[in-house]
N, C-alpha and C positions, 0 to 999 in steps of 0.2 A: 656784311652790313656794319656801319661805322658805330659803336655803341656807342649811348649816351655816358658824360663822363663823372665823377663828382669834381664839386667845384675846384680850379686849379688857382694859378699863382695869378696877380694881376698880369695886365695888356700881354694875353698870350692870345686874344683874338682881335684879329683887325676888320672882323665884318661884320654884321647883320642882314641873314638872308629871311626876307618875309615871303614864306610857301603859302600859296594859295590855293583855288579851288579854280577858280579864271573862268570867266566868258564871252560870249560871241560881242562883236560892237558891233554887227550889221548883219541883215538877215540873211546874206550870204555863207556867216558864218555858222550859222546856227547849224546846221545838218553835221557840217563837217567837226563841231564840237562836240556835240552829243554821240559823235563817233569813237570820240577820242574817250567820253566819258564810258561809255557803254563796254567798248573794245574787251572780249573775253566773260562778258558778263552775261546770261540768261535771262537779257530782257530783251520781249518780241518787240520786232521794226514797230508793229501799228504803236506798241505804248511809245516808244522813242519819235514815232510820229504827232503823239498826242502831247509830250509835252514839246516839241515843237511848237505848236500853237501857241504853248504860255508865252514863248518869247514873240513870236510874230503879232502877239497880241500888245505888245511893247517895241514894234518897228524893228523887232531884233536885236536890241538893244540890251543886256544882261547891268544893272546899274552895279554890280559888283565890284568892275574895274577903277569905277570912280571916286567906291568906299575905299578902295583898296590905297587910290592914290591920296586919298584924305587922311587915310589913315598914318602912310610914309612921310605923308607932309608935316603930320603930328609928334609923329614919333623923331622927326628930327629937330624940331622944335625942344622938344623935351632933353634929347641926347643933348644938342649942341649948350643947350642951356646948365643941363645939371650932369652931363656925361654918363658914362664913358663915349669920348665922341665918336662912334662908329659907322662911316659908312653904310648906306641901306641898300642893297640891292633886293628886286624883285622880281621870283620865278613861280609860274603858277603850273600845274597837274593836268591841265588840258587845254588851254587854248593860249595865247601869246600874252604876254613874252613867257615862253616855255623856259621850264628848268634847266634844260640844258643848252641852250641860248646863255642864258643868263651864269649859269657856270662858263661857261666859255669864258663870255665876256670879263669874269674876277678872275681868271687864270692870266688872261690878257692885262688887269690892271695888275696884276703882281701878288691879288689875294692867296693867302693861304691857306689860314683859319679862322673857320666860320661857325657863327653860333646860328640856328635857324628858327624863327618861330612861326608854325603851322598856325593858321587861322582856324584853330578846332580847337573848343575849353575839356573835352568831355574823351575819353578810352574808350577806342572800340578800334578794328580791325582798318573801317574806312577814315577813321576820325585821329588816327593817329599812325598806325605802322603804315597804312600805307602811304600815308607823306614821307615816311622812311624807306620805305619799298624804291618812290619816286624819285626821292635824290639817289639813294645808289645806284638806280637804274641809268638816270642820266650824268651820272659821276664816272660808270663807267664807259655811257657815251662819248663824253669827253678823255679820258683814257690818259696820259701820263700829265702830270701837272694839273688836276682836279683838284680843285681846296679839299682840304679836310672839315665837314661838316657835322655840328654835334646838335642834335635839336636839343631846343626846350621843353620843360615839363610841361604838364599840363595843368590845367590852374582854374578847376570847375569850382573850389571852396577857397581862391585866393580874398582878400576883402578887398581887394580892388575890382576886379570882378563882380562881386557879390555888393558893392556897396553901389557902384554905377547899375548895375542893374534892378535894384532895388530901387533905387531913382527914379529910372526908366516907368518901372509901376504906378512911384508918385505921382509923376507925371498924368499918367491915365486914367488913375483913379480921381484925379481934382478935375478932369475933364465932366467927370459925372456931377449932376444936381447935386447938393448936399444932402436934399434932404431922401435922393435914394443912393446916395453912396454906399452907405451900409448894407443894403439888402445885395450889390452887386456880384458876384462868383467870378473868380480870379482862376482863369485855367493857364497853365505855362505848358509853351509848346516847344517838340521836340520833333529832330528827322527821326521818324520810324527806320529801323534796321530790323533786317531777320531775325527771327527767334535763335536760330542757329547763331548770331553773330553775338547777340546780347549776352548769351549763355555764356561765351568766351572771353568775355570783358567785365569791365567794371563799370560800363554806359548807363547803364540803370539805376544803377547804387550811386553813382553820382550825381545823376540828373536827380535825384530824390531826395540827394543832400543838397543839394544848390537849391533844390524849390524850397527846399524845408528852412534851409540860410536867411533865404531872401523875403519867405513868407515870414517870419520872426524878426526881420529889419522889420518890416510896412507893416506888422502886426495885422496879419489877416492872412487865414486857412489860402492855399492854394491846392489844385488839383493838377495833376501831370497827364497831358494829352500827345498824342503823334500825329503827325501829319506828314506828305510827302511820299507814301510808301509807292516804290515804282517798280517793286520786283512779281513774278509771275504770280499768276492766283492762287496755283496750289503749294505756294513755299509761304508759309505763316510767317507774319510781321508783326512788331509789337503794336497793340491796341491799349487804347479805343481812340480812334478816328475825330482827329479834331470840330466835324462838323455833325458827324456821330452823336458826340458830346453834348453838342449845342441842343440837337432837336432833343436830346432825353433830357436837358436842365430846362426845357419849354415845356417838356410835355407834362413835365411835374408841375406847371403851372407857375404862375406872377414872377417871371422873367421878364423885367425889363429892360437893366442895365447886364453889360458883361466886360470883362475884361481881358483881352489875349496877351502871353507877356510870351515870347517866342527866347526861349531864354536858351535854346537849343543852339543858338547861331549868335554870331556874331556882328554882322551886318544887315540892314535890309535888303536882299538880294530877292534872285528872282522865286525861289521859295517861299519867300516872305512876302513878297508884293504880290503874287500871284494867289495861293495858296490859302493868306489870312487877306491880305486885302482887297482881294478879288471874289475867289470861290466864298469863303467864310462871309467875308462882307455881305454878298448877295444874301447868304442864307440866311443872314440875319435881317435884313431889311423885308425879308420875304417871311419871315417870324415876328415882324414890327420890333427887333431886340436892337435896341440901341449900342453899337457896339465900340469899344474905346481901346484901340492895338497899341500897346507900350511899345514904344521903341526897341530896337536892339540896343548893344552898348558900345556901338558904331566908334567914333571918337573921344569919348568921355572924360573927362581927365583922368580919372581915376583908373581906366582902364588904361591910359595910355601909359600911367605911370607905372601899373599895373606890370606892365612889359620891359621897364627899366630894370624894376625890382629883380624879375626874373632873371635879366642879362647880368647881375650883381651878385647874384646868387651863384656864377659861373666863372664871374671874372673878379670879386672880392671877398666870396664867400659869406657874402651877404648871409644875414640870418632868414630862414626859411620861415614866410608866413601862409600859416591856413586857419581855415574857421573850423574845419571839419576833421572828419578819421577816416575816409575813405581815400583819402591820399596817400596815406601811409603806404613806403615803399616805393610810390609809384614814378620815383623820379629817374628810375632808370627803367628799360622796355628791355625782359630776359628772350632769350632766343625764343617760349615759345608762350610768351602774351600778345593776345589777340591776334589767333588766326584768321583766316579767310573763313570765311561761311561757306556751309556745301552748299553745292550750287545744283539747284532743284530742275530737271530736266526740262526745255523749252516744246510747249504743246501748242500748234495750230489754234488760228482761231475758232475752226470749224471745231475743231476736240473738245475746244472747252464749251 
């Protein structure tokens, strides 16, 4: 596996590859992607059936692709404008344009060296090595003449990060009355991973320093919730359960207003459209709880610039900004940070 490097001399890279998570455009796709998602993993058909639905209940349609491409359109705005001017290609981890598609295709224009940035702010197993797992996998798909690809760090306490998603809050929190703004509870959500996977990373320690960053920007207490969990019922997932959450801040009573700040992710995708403004939504209107979902930090400037910095950081040895201490070190991924989670035996519906 290609390790990450410290920063080197200027224009020794002539790419930007943006690795993603990818999804279905049409409900044809869908089965066939959550195959590609699942593939090796210990989750039963019926659950891989059930979120199926999320997307059929959206035409099929995953709006991921469209952040994705909003987002490349940004990011070349910002390169072309204040550089380094780098070509963007994009490859995504399960559905088209696949990674190794997409390597091909920079083998074919003459690419050599590539910096890449994963759409994940946060360390963990899924959230980071294995988008390294991914390109070497289809690096060695493509087999002689593959770029050389170095990813970027990860940047959960970057302030461009932290300052755009803080924003995002603002944003949410001026939606409420004034005169119950104050009394509202600010939960930040995150993808639930395994206990086993959390244990092995730094996913937690930094989702807690980014709420704790970002609750300190908007000056107001946050809580950290999960949401998403799709692995078997007897392999333990981090808790508490974002709608979970909800009925026990109701049941403590004069719950009006709430706030969801999904600071786990990056874009509104179908986890987030589904999951907060679908499931969570209902449960709140079925609680009479007024409910106001911050944004992700989708385009932002800040975040967009956010991801210059990083590329500067590699090709000018740009000075390294964080808010936080849980970064420390973590700019390069050692042989053996963040393993795969054991993977808890798959039991019949009837068993369980």
């Amino acid at each position: 596996m290609t390790p990450s490097l410290p920063p080197v001399f200027p224009d020794r890279y002539d790419a930007l590859l943006l690795v993603t998570f990818g999804g279905p455009e049409r409900t044809e796709d869908v089965i066939p992607f959550l195959e590609n998602v699942l593939r090796g993993k210990n989750v039963p058909r019926e659950r891989m059936l059930e979120v199926a639905e999320h997307y059929y209940h959206f035409g099929g349609k995953s709006p991921i692709n469209e952040q994705n491409r909003a987002l490349i359109a940004a990011l070349e705005c910002e390169l072309n404008a204040q550089g380094p001017a780098l070509p963007i290609y994009w490859g995504n981890r399960n559905w088209h344009p696949m990674l190794a598609d997409t390597l091909g295709r920079m083998r074919a224009d003459g690419v050599r060296r590539v910096l890449a940035f994963a759409t994940s702010a946060f360390g963990s197993y899924s959230g980071c090595r294995q988008y390294r797992e991914d390109i070497e996998r289809a690096s060695t798909e493509i087999g002689s003449g593959a770029p050389e690809i170095h990813k970027l760090r990860t940047f959960h306490d970057h302030p461009g990060f932290i300052q755009a998603m803080a924003d995002r809050v603002r944003e949410a929190l001026n939606r409420i009355p004034d005169d119950r703004r104050a009394a509202a509870p600010l939960l930040f959500t995150a993808h639930s991973i395994p206990i086993s996977m959390a244990e092995t990373s730094p996913y937690v320690a930094q989702l807690l320093e980014s709420c704790g960053l970002v609750s300190q920007a908007v000056g107001r207490p946050g809580a950290l919730v999960y949401q998403s969990r799709s692995g078997p019922p007897m392999q333990p997932w981090l808790e508490p359960d974002v709608c979970d959450s909800i009925r026990q801040l109701h049941a403590g009573g004069g719950l009006k207003d709430l706030v969801l700040a999904p600071i786990g992710f990056l874009s509104d995708h179908m986890e987030v459209v589904y999951d907060l403004d679908t499931e969570a939504a209902a449960l709140c209107r079925e609680l009479g709880v007024n409910l106001s979902r911050a944004a992700t930090v989708g385009v932002h400037p800040d975040f967009v610039s956010m991801i210059r910095e990083l590329i500067l950081e590699r090709t000018e040895g740009r000075e390294r900004r964080c808010l936080g201490t849980e970064s420390a070190g973590r700019d390069t991924c050692g042989p053996d940070c963040c393993p795969p989670p054991k993977r808890a035996p798959v039991k019949s519906a009837e068993a369980r």
